[in-house]
N, C-alpha and C positions, 0 to 999 in steps of 0.2 A: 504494500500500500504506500502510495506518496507521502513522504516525511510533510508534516504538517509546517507549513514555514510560515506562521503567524508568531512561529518562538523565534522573536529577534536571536541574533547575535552579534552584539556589538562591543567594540572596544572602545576606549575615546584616542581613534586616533592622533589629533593633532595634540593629547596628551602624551605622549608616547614616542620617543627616540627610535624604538622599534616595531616592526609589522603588525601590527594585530592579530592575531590568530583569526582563519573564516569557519564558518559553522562546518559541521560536517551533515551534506544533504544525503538522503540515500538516491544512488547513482537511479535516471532515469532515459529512457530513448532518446534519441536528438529527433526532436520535431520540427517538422516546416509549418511556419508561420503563414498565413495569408499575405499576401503583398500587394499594397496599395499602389497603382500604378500613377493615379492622381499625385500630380507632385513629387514623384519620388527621386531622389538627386542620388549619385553615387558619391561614394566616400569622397573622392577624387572632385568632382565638382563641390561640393559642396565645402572644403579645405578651400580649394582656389575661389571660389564666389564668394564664400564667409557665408553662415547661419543665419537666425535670426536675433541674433544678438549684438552686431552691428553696429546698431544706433541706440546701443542702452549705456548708460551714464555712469553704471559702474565698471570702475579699473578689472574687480574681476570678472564681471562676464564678458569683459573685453578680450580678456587674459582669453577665451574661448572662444573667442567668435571665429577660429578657422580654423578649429579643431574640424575631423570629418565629422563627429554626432553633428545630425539635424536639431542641435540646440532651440529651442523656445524659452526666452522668458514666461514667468508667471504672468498671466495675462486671458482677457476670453478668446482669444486668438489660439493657444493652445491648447487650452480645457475642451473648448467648440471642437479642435481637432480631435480628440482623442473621443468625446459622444460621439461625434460623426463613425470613426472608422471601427468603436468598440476595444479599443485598445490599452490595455493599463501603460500607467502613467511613469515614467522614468523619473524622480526628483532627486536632484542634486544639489546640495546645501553646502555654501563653504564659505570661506572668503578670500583675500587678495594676497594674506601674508601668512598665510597657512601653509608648510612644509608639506603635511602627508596628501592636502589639494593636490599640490603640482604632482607629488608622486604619482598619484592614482592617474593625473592629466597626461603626465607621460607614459605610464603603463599601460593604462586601457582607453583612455577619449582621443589619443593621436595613433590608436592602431586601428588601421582600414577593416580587420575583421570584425572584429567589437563594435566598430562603429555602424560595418552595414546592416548587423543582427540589431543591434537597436533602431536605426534607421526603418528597419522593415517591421519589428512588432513591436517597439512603444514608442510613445510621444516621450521625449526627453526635454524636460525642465530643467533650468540653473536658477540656483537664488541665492544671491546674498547675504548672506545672514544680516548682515552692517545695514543694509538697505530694508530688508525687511526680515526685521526679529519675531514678526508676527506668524509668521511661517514656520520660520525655525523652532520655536520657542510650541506650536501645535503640535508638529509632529515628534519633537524633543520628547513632550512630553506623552506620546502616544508610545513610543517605543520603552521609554521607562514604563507604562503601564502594562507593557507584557512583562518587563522584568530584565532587560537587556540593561548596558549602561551608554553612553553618549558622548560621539565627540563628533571632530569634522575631518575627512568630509563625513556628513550625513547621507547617506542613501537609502531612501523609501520609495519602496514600489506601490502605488496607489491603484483604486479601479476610478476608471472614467469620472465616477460620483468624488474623490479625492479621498476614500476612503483606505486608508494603510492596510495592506497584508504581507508584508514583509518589510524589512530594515536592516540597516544594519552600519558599518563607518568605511572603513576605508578596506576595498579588497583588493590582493593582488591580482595582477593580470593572469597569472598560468598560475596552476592548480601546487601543493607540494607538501609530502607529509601525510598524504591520503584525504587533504582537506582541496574540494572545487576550486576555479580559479572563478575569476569574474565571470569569462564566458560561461562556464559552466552554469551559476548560479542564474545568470539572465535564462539560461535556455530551462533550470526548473523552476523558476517564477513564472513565464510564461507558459510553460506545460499545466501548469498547476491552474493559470489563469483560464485557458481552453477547457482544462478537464472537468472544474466544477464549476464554470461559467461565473463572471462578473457575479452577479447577485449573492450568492453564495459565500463567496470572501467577502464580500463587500459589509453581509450579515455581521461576521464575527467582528469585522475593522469597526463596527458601526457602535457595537456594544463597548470596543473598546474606549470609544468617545461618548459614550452613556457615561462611562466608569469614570473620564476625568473630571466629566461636568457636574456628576455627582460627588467627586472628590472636593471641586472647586466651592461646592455650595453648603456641603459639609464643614469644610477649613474655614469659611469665610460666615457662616451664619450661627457660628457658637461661640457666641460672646464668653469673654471673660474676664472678670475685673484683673486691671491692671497695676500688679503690684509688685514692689523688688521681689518676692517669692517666686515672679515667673520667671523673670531673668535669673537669677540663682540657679533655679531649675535648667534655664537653657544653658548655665556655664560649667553645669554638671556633667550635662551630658558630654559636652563637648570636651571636658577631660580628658577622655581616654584616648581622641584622636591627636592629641597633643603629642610632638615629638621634644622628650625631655632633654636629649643629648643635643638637638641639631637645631629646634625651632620649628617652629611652623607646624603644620596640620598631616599627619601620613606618614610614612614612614617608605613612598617610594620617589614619586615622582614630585615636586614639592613646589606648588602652587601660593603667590603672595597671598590672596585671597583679602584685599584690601579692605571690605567693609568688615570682615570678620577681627581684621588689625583692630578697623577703627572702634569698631563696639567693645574689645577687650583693653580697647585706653580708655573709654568713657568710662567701659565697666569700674575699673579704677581708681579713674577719677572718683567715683562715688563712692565707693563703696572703701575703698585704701586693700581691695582683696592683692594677698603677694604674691598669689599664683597665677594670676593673672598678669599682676606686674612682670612677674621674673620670666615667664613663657615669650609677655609683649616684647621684654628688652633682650633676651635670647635669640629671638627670628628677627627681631630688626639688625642686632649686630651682626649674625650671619648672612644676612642677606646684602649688608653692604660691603661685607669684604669678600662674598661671591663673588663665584664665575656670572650669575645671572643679574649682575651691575654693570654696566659699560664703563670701566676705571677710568679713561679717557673724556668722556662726556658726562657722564653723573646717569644716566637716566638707564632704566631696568629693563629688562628680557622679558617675554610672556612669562616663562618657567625654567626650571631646571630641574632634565631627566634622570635625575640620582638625586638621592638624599642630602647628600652634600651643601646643595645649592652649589655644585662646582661648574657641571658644563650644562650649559641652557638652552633652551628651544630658542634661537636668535630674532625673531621678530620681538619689535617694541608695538605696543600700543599703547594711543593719550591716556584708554582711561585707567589702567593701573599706573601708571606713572603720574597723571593728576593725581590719584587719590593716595598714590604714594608719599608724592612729596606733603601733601597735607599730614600725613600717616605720622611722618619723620619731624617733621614739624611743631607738631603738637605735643608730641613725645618728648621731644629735646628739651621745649618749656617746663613742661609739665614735672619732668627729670629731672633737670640741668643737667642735659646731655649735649652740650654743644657743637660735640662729631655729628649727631644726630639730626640738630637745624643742618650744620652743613649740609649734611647729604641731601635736605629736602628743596633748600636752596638750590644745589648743584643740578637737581633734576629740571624745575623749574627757569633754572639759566638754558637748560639746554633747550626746553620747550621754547623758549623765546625765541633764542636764535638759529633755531634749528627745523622748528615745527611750526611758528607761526607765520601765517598768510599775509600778504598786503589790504586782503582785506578786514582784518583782525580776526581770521577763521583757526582753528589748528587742526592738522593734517589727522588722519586716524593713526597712522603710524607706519612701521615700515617691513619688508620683509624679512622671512628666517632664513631665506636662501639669495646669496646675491654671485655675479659673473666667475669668480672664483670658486664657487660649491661652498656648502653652506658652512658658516662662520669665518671663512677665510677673511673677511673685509675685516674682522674684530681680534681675530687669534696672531699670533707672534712665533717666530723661533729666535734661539738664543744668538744665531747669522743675524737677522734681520736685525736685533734689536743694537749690534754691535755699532753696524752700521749707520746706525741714523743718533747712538747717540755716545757711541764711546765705548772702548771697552771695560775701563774702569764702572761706568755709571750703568752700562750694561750686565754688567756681572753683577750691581748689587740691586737693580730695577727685578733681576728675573729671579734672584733668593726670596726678594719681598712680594713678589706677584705669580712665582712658578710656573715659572717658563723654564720646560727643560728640553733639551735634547732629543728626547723621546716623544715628548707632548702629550695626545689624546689621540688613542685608537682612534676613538669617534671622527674624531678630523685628521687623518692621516699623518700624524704626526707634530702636527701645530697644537699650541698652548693657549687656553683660557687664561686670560687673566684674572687671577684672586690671590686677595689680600691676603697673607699667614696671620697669624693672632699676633696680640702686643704681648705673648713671650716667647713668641719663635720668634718676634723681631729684638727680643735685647737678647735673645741668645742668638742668634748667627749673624744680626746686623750692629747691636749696642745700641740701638734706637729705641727712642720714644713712638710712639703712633704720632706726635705733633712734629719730630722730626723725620718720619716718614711721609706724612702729608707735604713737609715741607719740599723732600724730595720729589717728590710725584707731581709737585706743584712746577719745579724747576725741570721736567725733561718734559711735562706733557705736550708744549709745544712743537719741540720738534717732531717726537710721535704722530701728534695730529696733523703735520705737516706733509707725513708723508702716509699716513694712512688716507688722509682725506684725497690721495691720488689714486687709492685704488677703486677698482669700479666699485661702486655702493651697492647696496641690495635696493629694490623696487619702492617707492612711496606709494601708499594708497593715497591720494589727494581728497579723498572726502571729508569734507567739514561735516561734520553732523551734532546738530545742537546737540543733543542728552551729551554726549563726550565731552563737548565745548564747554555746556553747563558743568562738569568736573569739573573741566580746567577753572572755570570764571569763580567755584570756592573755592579752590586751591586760592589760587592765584590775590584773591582779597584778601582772604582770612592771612595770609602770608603779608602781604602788604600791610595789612592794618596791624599783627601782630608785632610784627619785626619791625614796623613804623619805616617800609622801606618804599619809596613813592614809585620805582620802574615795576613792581609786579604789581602797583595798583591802576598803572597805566595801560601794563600789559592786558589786566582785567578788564578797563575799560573799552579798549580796542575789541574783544571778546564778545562783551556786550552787546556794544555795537552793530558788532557781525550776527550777532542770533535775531536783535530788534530789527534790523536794515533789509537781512537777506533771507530769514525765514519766520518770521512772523509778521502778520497782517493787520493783527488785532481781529480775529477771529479763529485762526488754523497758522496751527505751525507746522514749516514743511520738515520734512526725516531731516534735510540740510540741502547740500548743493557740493557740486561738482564741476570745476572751471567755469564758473558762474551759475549752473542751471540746474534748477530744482530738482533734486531727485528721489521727490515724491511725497506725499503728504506723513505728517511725522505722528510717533504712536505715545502712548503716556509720556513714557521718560522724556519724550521731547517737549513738554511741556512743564513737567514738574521737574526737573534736575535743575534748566536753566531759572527758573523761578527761585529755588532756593538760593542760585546761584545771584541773580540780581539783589537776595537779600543780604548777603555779602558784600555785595558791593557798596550797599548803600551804609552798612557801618564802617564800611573803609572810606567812603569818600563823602560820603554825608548827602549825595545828591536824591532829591527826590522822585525825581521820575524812572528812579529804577525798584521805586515804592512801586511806586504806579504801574509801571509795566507787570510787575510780580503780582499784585492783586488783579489787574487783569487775566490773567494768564489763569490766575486757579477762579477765578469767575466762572471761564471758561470749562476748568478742567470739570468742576462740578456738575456745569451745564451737560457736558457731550459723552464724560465718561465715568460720574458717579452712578453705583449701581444700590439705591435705597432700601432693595430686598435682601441684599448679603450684605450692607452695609459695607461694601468695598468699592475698588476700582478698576473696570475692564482695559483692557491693554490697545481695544479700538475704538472709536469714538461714535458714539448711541447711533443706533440702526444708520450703521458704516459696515459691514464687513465686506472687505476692499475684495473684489477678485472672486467673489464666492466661497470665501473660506468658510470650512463649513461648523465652527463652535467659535462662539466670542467669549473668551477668557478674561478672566482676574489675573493681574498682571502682580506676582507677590513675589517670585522667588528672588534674594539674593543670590547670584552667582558672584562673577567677577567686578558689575558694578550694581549700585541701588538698584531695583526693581522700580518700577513709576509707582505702583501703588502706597510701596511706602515712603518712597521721597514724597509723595503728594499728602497721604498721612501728615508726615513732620510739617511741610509746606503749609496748612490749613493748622496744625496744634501751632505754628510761630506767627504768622499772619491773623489768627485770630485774635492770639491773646496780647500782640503787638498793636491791632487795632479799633481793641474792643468790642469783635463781632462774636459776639455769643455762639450763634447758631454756625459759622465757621470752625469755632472753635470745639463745637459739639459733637462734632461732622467728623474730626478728623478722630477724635476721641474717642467717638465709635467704631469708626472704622479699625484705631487701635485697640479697642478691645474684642475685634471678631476676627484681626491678625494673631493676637497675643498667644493661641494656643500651637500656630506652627514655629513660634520660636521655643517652644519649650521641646516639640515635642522633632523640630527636625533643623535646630542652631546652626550647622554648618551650612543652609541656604536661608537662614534670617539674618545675615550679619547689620543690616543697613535698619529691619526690621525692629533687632535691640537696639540700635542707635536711634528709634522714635521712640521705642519704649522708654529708654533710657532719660530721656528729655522730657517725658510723661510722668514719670515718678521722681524724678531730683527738684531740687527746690531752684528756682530760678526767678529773675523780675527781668519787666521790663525797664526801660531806662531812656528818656526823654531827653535833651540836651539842647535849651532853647539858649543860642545867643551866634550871633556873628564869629566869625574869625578874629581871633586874636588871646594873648596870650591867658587872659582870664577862662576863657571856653576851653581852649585845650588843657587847662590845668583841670578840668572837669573832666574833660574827654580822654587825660590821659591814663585815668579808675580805669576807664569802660575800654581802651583799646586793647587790652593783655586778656581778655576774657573770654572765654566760649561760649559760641551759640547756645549750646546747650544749657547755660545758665545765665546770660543776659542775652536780650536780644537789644540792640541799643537803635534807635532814633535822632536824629538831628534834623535839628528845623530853626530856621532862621528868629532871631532875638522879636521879631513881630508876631511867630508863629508859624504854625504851616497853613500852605494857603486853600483858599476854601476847595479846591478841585481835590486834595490831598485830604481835608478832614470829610469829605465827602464818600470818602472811603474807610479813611482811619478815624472813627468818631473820638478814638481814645486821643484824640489829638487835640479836640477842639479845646481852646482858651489855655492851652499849656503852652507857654510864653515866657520872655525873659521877665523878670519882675525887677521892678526898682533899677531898670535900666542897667542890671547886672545879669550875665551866665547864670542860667537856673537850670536845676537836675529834679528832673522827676521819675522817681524810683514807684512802680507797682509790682503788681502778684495778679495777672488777671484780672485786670482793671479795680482791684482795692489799692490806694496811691498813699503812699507814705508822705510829709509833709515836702513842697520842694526846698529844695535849697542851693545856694548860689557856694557853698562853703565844701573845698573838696574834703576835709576831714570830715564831715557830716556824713557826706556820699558815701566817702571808703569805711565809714561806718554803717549804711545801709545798702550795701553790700556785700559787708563780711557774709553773710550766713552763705553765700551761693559763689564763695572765690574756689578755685580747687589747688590741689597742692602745685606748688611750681610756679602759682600766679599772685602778682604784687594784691 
């Protein structure tokens, strides 16, 4: 009997240095397919004419447009095709700086056999994950619910109705080990598709999307009061994933997981837990004297394929490295860890001059494989290094960063750079770590001088708000913290770009690409940059990035609060783009916030910053019918406890009426060292804010300088403590909610 292949078998490829393993099908006849003669291109034609992908906006399905598969974007133009001919649906999910992508691109999408068996029995989709997470994030989650696990590429075999009956990540081209190769596996998907006809599979795929949506209404409709006991609860669990010896989460492959950082320094900040602390400063110190840091440039790798943190999967992306440098940031205050600010500073310098756009946009990031095979643009040998900077300064650059002779299997023979600890550096060097920085300070240049000559690896050019929104907190909360004025610029430029080029004041678009829309945008692009404009506005005191932010979750509540699960869908009210066939609750933390619960926090800060009760009620609920998947599944809530977290800590708002000059910043200078999470701070001119401003923010209205002096107005959810022009007053109605580390 035909092995039933609704049981995924997935690996998460582009987590993974090595192949994945493929399921083992039992072997079945090679069958001929029907063949559509309408339309039908040979492999050959269809490489030299390019697919249909063409003229689409993204870098990676550009990356395919001349492969021989008969590629289709996601669109009715494919769906249409596949109802017409009765053919399951080929769906390929990836992105642009994905390693085990191109593998499989080279393996099986540029081979003429592969291509013409697909070409003749199914419609073959590509999608972006980066362009549309909507997609990805459906059938992500349809293959976790048979019980497989998930990475990219993504491959899901669909019936015509879009319904999954088989998945799986990345296969090799020819068979090995007694396990099918990819041909093989098309030719029992589509035997399997013929034998029990579309309806049939389509049954079982259909239940399987019963099962999420029932998951989703489940997670999302059991309220539960919101208290430190959940969080506790969720930091319990997550014990055991904890790597004592190395940091970080697992014990293989070792992923930054930056909202998971960020909520185990909140967690901290609150609570003074030391297991938390000593886990948090463990996986920050190994991860900046990793192979998975660019020593050179400051800014981070997706991962690194060993425990170690030593040799890493070489693509960067903005948004772990945004929420990085915040990560390091906060930390180092919070500590007084000043290695720590460095490094988050270092990231942030290189976003600047490396990653942002003319038009204040920043890039998504850059490839793991570049013209040399992958790593070579970033790896060293102890030749190389003599050469560009000496053999003295050579010989002691590669004891302190290990560069050897031998190198890394992985990269045939070339060297990851990382840091040794600060006692391997006073025993083999007699240094300090500040005179090792010092050193690394002094040769980086020429390094860069001549690495920056070899070919680079690939930029994805997409700007896409939700990332940009990262970057625009990072980038303030850094500026206003550190009182340093070019990342409050650089934040402003940011802004800019997300208010200018992709919002309207009605719909914000996913972002844009060499100027042009590429596509209507989903939660997180409305709620990241929101949070983010409210950063901005206590870094720079301007109000219409109030405005813009209150807009924006007007909006969000409008198109994608959902008042029966008391949460928030991931597509915007009776929208689902394309025919996708279930509109989801947009919750899980991965690698960055989830839109449901950045929109969460975004409605608990905007409420209680401007008095709107029913905002503030809103978000509150929604937190408490979140509250039970952080307890009960913490390593996808990281961003989740970080709303929780600002829902149970004691925090005020803080008013700050008077003009520039030095009386106001003596006010202002309580409120600049502080966390969102426990002040949200306000500025409004010594007249007040003007009426278009308290028409929004009521908690604003008649709060003004008084007696022609700086006045601070300190509340708790609109109950207002008395103001005062006097900053020892202030730094006294304050104390309750400073955390350790801050003045």
């Amino acid at each position: 009997m035909r092995a039933h292949l609704l049981a995924f078998a997935v690996i998460a490829a582009c987590s993974s240095s090595e192949p994945p393993p493929t399921p083992r099908l039992v072997p079945v006849a090679e069958e001929t397919a029907p063949t559509a003669n309408d339309g039908y291109r040979t492999p050959t034609q269809v490489r030299e004419q390019g697919n249909h992908l063409l003229e689409q906006p993204s870098p990676y399905l550009l990356q395919h447009a001349h492969n021989p598969v008969e590629w289709y974007p996601w669109g009715e133009e494919a769906l249409a095709r596949a109802r017409e001919l009765n053919r399951p649906i080929f769906l390929s999910i990836g992105y642009s700086t994905c390693h085990w992508c191109h593998v499989m691109e080279e393996e099986s999408f540029e081979d003429d056999t592969v291509a013409d068996y697909l070409n003749r029995n199914f419609v073959s989709i590509k999608v972006d994950r980066e362009q549309r997470p909507d997609i990805d994030a459906l059938y992500i989650a349809a293959v976790r619910q048979i019980g497989g696990s998930t990475g990219w590429p993504l491959t899901v075999m669909l019936t015509p109705e879009l319904v999954p009956f088989f998945g799986g990540t990345y296969f090799p081209r020819h068979g090995r080990g007694g396990r099918p190769g990819f041909l093989d596996i098309l030719r029992q998907v589509r035997g399997q598709f013929d034998e029990e006809g579309s309806d049939a599979v389509a049954e079982r795929g259909r239940r399987v999307f019963e099962q999420i949506e029932a998951r989703a209404r489940r997670m999302s409709g059991t309220a539960t009061p919101v208290s430190p006991t959940v969080i506790d609860q969720a930091f319990r669990r997550l014990a055991g994933s904890r790597d004592p010896q190395l940091g970080g989460f697992g014990s293989r492959q070792k992923f930054p997981n930056a909202p998971l950082l960020l909520a185990e320094l909140r967690y901290f900040e609150r609570t003074g837990n030391t297991m938390a602390r000593d886990h948090l400063v463990l996986t920050l110190q190994e991860m900046m004297r990793g192979g998975i840091r660019d020593h050179l440039y400051g800014t981070f790798h997706r991962y690194a394929v060993d425990r170690r943190w030593h040799v890493p999967h070489f693509e960067k992306t903005l948004y772990d490295n945004a929420q990085l440098a915040q990560v390091y940031i906060e930390a180092g205050r919070t500590l007084s860890r000043p290695d720590f600010v460095r490094v988050g500073q270092r990231v942030l310098d290189d976003m600047i001059a490396h990653w942002q756009q003319p038009d204040g946009g920043i890039v998504v990031g850059f490839d793991a494989d570049d013209p040399g095979g992958e790593g070579f643009y970033y790896t060293w040998t102890p030749a190389e290094l003599e050469r560009v900077i000496g053999a003295e300064d050579a010989a002691t650059f590669a004891t302190m960063y290990g560069v050897t002779p031998g190198g890394e299997r992985l990269l045939e023979g070339r060297s990851v750079l990382h840091r040794i600890s600060a006692a391997a550096l006073q025993t083999h060097l007699s240094m300090s770590e500040a005179q090792a920085e010092a050193f690394t300070d002094r040769v980086r240049a020429a390094m860069l001088r001549v690495r920056d000559r070899r070919a680079p690896p690939s930029t994805d050019d997409k700007e896409l708000a939700s990332w940009n929104g990262l970057a625009l907190i990072s980038l303030s909360n850094a500026g206003r913290w550190l009182n340093e004025p070019r990342y409050v610029q650089a934040a402003q430029r940011v802004a800019r770009f997300v208010l200018e080029h992709c919002w309207d004041g009605r719909v914000m678009q996913r972002g844009i690409r060499q100027g042009e829309n590429i596509g209507e945008g989903f939660l997180e692009d409305y709620a990241i940059p929101a949070l983010g404009l409210l950063r901005l506005h206590a870094a720079d005191g301007d109000p219409r990035w109030l405005r813009a932010a209150h807009e924006i979750a007007t909006v969000i509540i409008e198109r994608f609060h959902d008042a029966s699960l008391n949460t928030f869908m991931h597509t915007a009210r009776a929208d689902v783009p394309d025919g996708l066939p279930l509109r989801r609750p947009n919750l899980d933390d991965g690698v960055l916030p989830s839109g449901g619960n950045a929109a969460t926090l975004l409605l608990l800060e905007l409420g209680a910053m401007g008095g709107d009760r029913d905002m503030y009620e809103m978000g509150e609920r929604s937190a408490r019918a979140a509250a039970p998947r952080a307890a009960q599944g913490p390593f996808s809530s990281g961003f989740l406890l970080v709303a929780l977290d600002h829902l149970v800590a004691p925090s005020r708002e803080v008013v700050i009426a008077g003009d520039e000059g030095p009386a106001t910043e003596a006010l202002f200078s309580l409120v600049r060292p502080t966390l969102a999470s426990r002040v949200l701070p306000v500025r409004v001119p010594a007249s007040g804010a003007s009426a278009n401003l308290v028409s929004r923010f009521s908690a604003l209205r008649g709060k003004a300088a008084l007696n022609g002096q700086p006045t601070a107005y300190v509340c708790e959810i609109g109950r207002c403590e008395l103001p005062t022009n006097d900053p020892a007053v202030l730094a006294r109605q304050l104390a309750p909610v400073l955390t350790p580390g801050t003045p």
